[in-house]
Residue, then its C-alpha position, 0 to 999 in steps of 0.5 A: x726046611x724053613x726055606x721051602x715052606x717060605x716057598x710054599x706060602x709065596x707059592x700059595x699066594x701066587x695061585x690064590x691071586x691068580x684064582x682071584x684074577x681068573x674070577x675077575x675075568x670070569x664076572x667081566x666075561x658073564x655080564x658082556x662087559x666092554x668098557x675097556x674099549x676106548x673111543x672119543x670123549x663126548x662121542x657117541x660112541x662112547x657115551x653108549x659104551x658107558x652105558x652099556x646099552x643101545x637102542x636099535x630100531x628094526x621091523x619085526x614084520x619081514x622075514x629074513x631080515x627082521x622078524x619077530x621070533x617065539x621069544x619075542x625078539x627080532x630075527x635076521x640078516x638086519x638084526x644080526x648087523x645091528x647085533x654086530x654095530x653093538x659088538x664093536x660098541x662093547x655092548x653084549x647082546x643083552x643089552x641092546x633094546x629092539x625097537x619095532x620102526x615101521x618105514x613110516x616113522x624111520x626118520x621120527x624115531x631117529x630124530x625124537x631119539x626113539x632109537x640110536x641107530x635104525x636097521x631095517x631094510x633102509x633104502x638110502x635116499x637124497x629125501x632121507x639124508x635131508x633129515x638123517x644120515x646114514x652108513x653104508x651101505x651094507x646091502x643092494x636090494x631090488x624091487x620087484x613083485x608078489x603075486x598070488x602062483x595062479x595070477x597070469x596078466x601081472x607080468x611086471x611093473x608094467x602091466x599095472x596099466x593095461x590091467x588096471x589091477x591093484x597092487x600093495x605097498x607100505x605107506x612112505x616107503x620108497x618102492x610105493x613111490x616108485x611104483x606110482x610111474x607104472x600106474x594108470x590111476x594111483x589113487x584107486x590103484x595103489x593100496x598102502x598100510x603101515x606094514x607089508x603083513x597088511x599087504x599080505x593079509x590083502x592080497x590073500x584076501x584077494x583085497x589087492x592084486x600084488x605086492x612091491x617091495x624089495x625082493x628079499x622081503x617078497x622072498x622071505x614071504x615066499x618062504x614061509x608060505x610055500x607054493x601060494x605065491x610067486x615074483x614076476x618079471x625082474x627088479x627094477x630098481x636098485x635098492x641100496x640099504x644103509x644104517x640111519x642114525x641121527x643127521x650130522x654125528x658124523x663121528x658116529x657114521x665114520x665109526x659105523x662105516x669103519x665097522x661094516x668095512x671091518x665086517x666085509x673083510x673079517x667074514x662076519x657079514x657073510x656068516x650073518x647073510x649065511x645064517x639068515x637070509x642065506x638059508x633061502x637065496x644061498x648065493x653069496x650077495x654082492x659087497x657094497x662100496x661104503x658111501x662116505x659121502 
């Protein structure tokens, strides 16, 4: 009799002390810690581990890919890679901070450290990599052109020279700089702002003729403004989008390459297309080579 109440007890402990570590689990699991990951002393990596937070530069203007949604927080396929970076990281989603980076200020905020990574439809560049550097990349973009679905004498690229029609960009960007070879005279020609919203305002507004960026962010225009407007002609560059982070932490762009390559295979860059940009151009995209230059 005495034994089996001794059992009891001992029975009664074990089971408090598990409840105990199930609660313990529980709270780490409610609050989206990742502490436990183990990465370099005195990296980047760790440093942003142990604060349990991020800053993450995206657009809040381009549908599908960076948008910002009712909640106030960005939505798309370059949110949803930011996301993941801060998975690996052990940083829950809660914890990271979005901050709106136009193309004009990309490499500013990088340098100023503004941010700690930027995602946001970041073409890759030998301009940039003199002042940042990037992995990648993820994605391959094209550029191509928006025009309004009744405009006939805008056909591609080319035709800006015989027409001599205006077309709409944003202002250091890599597709306004492309665009300057097919015009006839740039400086009445092309229109840039700071964001591409502008250029949409304008070319409603019939202030401009065309749109040129690359063709997810037209596509996304497009579909959210349903038979107003349409592409032309093929792309005609090769846009190839990567994550900017600060020059020379070459740590960090090791481990944010490692990550995307993780991502390629395991199938969360797929379910992060599929859920975003995938619900408008449901063909699978192409799996960039990591440039680990």
């Amino acid at each position: 009799m005495r034994m089996t109440r001794i059992a009891a007890i001992a029975a009664a402990a074990t089971l408090t002390l598990g409840m105990a570590a199930c609660g313990g689990d529980d709270a780490g699991e409610g609050t989206g810690a990742g502490t436990d990951k183990d990465f370099a002393a005195g990296s980047t990596m760790e440093r942003l581990n142990q604060a349990q937070a991020i800053k993450i530069g995206t657009k809040f203007d381009q549908p599908l890919f960076g948008l910002k949604g009712l909640d106030g927080k960005p939505q798309g396929f370059d949110v949803e890679i930011g996301k993941i970076v801060a998975e690996e990281l052990g940083i829950p989603e809660d914890k990271i901070e979005w901050v709106e980076t136009p193309s004009t200020v990309r490499e500013q905020r990088i340098e100023e450290g503004a941010v700690d990574i930027v995602v946001a439809t970041y073409t890759i560049n030998d301009t940039r990599k003199e002042r940042i550097d990037f992995a990648g990349p993820y994605y391959i973009a094209g550029q191509t052109i928006l025009v309004k679905a009744d405009e006939n004498e805008i056909t591609g690229p080319d035709s800006f020279k015989t027409t001599g029609k205006k077309v709409c960009s944003v202002q250091g960007s890599t597709p306004a700089a492309n665009i300057e070879q097919y015009l006839s005279n740039v400086g009445e020609q092309l229109v840039v702002f700071d964001v591409y919203t502008k250029c949409l305002d304008a070319l409603k507004g019939g202030q401009v003729d065309a749109i040129t960026t690359d063709n997810v962010i037209l596509s996304g225009y497009m579909s959210q403004n349903e038979g107003q407007f349409k592409l032309v002609g093929d792309t005609f560059t090769e846009e190839p989008y990567g994550i900017g982070l600060k020059k020379g932490d070459n740590d960090f762009r090791t481990f944010l390459n490692d990550t995307l390559e993780k991502i390629f295979e395991d199938g969360r860059y797929l379910q992060a297309w599929k859920d975003t940009a995938g619900k408008i151009d449901s063909a699978d995209p192409k799996i960039p080579t990591v440039n680990r230059y």
